[in-house]
N, C-alpha and C positions, 0 to 999 in steps of 0.2 A: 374453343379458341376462335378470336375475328378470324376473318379472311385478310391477308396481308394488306389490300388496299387501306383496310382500318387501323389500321397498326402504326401509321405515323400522327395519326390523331391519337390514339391510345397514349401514343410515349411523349407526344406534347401535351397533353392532358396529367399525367405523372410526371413531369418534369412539371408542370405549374402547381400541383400539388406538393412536389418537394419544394419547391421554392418558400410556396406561403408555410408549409408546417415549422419554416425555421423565420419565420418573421420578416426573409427577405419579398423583395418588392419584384414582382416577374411582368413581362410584355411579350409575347408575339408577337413579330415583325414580318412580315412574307414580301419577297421583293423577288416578283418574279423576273425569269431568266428566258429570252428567246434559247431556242437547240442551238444555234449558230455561234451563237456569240460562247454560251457554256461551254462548245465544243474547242474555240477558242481558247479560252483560258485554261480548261484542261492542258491543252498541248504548251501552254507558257507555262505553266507549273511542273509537269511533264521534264519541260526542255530545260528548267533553269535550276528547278531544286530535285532531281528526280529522289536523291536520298530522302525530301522529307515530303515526299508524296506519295498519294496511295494510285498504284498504277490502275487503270480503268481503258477499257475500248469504247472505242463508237456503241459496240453491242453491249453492254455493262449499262453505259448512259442510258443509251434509250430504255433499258428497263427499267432501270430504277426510274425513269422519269414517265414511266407507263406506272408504274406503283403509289408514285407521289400522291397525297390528298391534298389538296392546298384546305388551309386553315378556314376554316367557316368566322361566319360575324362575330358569332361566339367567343370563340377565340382570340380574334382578334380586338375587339371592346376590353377583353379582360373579363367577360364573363364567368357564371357562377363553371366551375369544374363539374364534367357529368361524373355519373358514379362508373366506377371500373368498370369491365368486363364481368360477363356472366361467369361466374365460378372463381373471382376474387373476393376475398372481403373487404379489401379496401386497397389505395393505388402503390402505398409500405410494399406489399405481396407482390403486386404484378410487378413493380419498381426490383425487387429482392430476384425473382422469377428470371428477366429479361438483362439487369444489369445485377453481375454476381457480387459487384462492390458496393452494392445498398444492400444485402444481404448482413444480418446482423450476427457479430459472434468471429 
């Protein structure tokens, strides 16, 4: 298994592979966030829809935003998809594996 840091390339890597295996047309867009501002908008979603958001702290943020990979050129051109992970055979499985509603059956 990657190490988490790899993990958000992995699952945008399998999400453009699901894209293309049904003929639709896929983009990665990355539009980075300063901490300040993100932290902002958290507490206006927070403060106005709390029912249809998902609660998060200052410490939640910052981790996940220690986790983040931002999208390499690759990625971002539209480039060729790398092959899965060691011990998938292809990104169906890892896709099936991590989200249980691509799981066929």
């Amino acid at each position: 298994m990657r190490d988490r840091a790899r993990r958000g390339h992995d699952e945008r890597s399998a999400l453009r592979w699901l894209a293309r295996s049904v003929g639709a047309a896929c983009q990665v867009v990355y539009l980075p966030v300063d901490r300040d501002v993100q932290l902002v908008r958290i507490a206006h979603r927070q403060g106005t829809t709390p029912h249809q958001t998902f609660p998060m702290s200052e410490a939640d943020m910052d981790a996940w935003r220690e986790q983040f990979q931002v999208p390499d050129a690759a990625e971002l051109d539209g480039g060729q998809i790398p092959a899965p992970p060691a011990g998938r055979p292809g990104w169906p499985e890892w896709a099936a594996d991590h989200w249980p509603s691509c799981a066929d059956g």
